[in-house]
C-alpha positions as CSV (number, residue, x, y, z in Angstrom):
1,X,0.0,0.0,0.0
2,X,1.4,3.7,-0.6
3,X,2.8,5.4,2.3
4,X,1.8,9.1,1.4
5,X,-0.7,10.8,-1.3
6,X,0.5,12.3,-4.4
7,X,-0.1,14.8,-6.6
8,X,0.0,15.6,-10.2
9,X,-0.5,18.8,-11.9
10,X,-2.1,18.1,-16.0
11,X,-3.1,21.6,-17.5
12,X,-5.5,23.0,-14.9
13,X,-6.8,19.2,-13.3
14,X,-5.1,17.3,-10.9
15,X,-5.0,14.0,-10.6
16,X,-4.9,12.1,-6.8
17,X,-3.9,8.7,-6.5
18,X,-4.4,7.7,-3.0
19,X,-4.3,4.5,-0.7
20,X,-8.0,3.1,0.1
21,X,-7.5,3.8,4.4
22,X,-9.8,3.1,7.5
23,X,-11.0,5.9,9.5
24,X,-11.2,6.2,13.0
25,X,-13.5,9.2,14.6
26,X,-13.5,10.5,11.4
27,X,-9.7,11.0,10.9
28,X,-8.0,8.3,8.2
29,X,-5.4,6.0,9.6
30,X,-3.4,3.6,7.9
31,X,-5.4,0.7,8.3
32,X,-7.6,-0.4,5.0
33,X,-10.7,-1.7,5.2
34,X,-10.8,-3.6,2.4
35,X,-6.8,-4.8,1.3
36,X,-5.0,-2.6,-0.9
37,X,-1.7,-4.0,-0.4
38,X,-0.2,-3.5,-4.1
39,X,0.2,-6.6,-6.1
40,X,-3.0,-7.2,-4.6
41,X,-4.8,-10.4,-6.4
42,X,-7.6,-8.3,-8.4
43,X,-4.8,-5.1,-8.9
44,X,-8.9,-3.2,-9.2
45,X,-8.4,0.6,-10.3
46,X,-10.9,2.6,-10.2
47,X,-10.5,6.1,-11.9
48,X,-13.0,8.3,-9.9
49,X,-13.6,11.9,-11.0
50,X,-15.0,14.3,-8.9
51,X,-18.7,15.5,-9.6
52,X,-19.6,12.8,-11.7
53,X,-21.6,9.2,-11.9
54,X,-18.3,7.2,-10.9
55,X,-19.1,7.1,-7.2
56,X,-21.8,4.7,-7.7
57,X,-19.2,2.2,-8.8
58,X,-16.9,3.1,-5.9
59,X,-20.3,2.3,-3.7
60,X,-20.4,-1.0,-5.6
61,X,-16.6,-1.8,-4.6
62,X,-17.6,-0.9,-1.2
63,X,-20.2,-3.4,-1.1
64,X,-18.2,-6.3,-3.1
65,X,-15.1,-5.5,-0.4
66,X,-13.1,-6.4,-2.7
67,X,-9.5,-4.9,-2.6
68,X,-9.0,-1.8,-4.7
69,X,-7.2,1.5,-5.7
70,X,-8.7,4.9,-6.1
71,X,-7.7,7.5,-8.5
72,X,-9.1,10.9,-8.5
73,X,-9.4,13.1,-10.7
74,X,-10.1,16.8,-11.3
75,X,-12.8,18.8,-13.4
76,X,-11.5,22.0,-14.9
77,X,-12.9,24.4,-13.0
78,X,-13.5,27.3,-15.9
79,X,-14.9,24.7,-18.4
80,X,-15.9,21.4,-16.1
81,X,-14.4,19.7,-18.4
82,X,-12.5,15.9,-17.3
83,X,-9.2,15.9,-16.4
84,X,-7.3,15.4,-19.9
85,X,-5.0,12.6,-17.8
86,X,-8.4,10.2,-18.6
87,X,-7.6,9.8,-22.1
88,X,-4.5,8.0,-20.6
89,X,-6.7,5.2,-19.5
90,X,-10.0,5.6,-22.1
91,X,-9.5,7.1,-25.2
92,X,-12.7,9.0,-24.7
93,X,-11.4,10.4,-21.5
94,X,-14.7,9.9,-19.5
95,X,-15.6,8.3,-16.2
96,X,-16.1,6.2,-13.8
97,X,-13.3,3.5,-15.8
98,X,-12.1,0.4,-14.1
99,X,-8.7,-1.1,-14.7
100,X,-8.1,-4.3,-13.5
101,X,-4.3,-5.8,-14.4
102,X,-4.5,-5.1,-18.0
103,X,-8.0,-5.0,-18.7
104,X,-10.0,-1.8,-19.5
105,X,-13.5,-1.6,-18.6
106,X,-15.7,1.6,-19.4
107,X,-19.2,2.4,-19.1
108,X,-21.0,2.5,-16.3
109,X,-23.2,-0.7,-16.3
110,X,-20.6,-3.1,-17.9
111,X,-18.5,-2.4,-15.0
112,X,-21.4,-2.5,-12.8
113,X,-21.8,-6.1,-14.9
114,X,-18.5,-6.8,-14.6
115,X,-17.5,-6.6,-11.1
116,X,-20.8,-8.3,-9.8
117,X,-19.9,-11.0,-12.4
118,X,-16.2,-11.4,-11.7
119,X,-16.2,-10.9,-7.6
120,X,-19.6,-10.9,-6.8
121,X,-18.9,-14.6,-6.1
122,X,-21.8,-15.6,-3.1
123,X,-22.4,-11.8,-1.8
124,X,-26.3,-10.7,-1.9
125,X,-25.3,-8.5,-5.6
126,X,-25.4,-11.9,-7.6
127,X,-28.9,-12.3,-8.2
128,X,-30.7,-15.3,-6.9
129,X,-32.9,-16.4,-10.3
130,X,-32.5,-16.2,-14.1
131,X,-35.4,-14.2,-14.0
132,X,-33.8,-11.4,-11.3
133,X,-30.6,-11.5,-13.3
134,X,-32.7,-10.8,-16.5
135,X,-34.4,-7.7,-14.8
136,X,-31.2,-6.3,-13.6
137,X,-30.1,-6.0,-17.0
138,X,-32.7,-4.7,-17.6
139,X,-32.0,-1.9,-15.2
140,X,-28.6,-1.4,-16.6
141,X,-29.8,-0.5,-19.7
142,X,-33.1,1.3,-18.8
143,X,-31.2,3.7,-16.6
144,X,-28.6,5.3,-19.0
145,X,-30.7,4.6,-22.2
146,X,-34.0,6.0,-20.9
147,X,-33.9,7.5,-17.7
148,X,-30.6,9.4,-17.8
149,X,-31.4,11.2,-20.8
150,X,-34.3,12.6,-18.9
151,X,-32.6,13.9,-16.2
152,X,-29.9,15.2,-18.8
153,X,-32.5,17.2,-20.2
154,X,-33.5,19.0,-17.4
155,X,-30.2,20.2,-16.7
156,X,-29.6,21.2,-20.0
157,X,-32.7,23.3,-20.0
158,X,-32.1,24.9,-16.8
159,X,-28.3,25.9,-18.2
160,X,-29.8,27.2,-21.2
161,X,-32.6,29.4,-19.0
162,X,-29.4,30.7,-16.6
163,X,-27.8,31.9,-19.9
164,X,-27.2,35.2,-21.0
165,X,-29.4,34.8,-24.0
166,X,-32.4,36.9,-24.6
167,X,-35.0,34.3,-25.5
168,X,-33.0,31.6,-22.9
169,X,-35.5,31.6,-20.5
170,X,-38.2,31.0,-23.0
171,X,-36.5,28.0,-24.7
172,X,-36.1,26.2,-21.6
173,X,-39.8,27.1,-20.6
174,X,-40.6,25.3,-23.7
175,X,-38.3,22.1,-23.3
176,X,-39.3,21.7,-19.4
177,X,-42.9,22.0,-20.5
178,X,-43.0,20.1,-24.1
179,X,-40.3,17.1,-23.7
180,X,-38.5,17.6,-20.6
181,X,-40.9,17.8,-18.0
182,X,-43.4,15.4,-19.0
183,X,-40.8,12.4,-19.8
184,X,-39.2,12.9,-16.0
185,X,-42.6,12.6,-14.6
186,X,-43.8,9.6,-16.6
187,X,-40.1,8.2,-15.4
188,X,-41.0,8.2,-11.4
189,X,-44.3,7.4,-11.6
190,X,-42.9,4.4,-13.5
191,X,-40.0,3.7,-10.7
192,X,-42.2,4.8,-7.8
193,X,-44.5,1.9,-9.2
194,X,-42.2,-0.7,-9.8
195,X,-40.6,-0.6,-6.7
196,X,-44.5,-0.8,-4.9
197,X,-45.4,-3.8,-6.8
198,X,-41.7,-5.7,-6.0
199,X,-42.7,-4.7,-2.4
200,X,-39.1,-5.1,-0.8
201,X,-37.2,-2.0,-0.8
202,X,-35.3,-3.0,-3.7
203,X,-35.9,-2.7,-7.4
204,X,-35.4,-6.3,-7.8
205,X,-35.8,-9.0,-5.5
206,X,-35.3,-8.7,-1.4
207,X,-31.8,-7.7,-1.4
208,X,-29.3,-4.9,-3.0
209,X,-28.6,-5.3,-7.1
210,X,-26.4,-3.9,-9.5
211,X,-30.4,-2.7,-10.3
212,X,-29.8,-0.2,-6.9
213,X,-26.6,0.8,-8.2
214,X,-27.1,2.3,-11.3
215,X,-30.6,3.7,-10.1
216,X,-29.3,6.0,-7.3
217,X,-27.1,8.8,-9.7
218,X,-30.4,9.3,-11.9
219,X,-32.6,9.1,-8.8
220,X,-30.1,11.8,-6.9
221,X,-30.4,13.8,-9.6
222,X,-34.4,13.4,-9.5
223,X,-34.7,14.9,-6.3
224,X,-33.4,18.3,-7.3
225,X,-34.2,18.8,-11.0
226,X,-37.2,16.1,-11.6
227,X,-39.5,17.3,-8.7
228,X,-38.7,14.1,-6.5
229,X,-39.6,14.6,-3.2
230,X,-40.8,12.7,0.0
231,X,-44.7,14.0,-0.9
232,X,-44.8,13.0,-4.5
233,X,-43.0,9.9,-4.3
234,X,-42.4,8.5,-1.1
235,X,-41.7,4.9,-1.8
236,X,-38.8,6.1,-4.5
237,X,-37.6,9.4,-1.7
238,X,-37.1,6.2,1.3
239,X,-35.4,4.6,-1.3
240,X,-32.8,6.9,-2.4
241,X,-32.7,7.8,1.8
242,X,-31.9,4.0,2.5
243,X,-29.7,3.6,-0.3
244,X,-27.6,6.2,1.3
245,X,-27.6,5.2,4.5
246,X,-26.0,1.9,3.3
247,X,-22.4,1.1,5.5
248,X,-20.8,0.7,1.9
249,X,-22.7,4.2,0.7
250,X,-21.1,5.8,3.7
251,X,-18.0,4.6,3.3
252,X,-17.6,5.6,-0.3
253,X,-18.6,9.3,0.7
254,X,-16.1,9.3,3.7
255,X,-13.0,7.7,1.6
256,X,-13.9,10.9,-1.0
257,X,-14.2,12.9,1.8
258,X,-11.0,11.8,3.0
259,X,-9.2,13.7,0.3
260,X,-10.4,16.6,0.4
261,X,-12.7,15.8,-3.1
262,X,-16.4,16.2,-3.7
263,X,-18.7,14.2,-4.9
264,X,-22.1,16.3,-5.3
265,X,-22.7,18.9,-7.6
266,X,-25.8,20.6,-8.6
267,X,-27.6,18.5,-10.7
């Protein structure tokens, strides 16, 4: 395990590649709670940038203990742009991207797929049936192909209607009320009624999937663009409240936490 952070400057971002340590009355110490020792037998990277949907994967890790590295990397701050060192890894240059040894894995839900696959082994993530496993995939896709766009939306709009153009606010009026707004709506009364009917807490069977995973960034993002709140959707509000009140939830936050780096933005 590395002794000591350190820090590289590339253009205006920073990259952080830090030791995964404990933390004891909420100062770190130098013993890991899941092995990061390296030469460690999965060598996991993952590259984690700040203000972005990569700390749902580093919640997944959490939950998997299995042992890992964190990278961390920096958004411009005049142009929010990734940290250029990403195209390093991805040619794209996006995040969240695993490593593991040699092997790149990007995209959110193939690593998500990945990781439950390859060291899920007999933890609660693996579902139980061929019919759970067929409705998490289903999840996987659903929430970047069709929820996340949604949300996307909204935040688009609301840019455009903070802009310094004329007819801005007007334009954003008109995709919140034509496209926008309607579609995010139509998406949690959807959610709010699938997880009613599955009855458990969970959006598929009685214990945390890679379905919960993926859900929570959209969901997050829900509650303060897509008019998500405990009144109009309970069932969906306790969810994304128990979601992160999850051991492994906290953890992630307090390992980001740990330094220095955020992981919530406006959304």
């Amino acid at each position: 395990m590395w002794g000591k952070m350190s820090r590289r400057l590339c253009g205006q971002a920073a990259l952080i590649e830090t030791p995964i340590t404990g933390i004891s009355n909420g100062r770190p110490d130098h013993t890991p709670m899941a092995s990061t020792q390296s030469g460690s037998p999965s060598g996991l990277v993952l590259h984690w940038l700040e203000k972005s949907r990569s700390h749902r994967i580093l919640w997944l890790l959490e939950e998997l203990q299995v042992p890992y590295s964190l990278k961390v990397y920096k958004r411009n701050p005049k142009t929010f742009r990734s940290d250029p060192a990403l195209k390093q890894v991805h040619p794209l240059g996006k995040s969240p991207v695993l490593t593991d040894g040699d092997k790149v894995v990007a995209e959110s839900a193939l690593i998500v797929q990945y990781l439950v696959t390859k060291y899920g082994g007999k933890s609660s993530l693996v579902p139980k049936t061929t019919e759970d496993q067929e409705r998490v995939t289903y999840y996987l896709h659903y929430s970047e192909a069709s929820l996340q766009p949604d949300m996307l939306l909204l935040l688009v709009a609301d840019n455009v209607r903070h802009s310094l153009w004329p007819s801005a606010r007007k334009i954003a009026d008109y995709m919140d009320g034509a496209f926008a707004g309607p579609d995010a709506k139509m998406q949690l009364e959807y959610l709010e009624d699938k997880l009613k009917q599955n009855g458990t807490g969970y959006f598929v069977g009685d214990r945390l999937t890679g379905a919960d995973i993926m859900l929570i960034f959209p969901l997050q993002m829900a509650k303060s663009r897509a008019g998500l709140t405990k009144e109009t959707y309970p069932i969906l509000w306790k969810w994304v409240d128990d979601m992160q009140k999850r051991d492994a939830y906290v953890r992630a936050d307090k390992k980001v936490a740990e330094i220095g780096e955020s992981r919530t933005v406006k959304l």
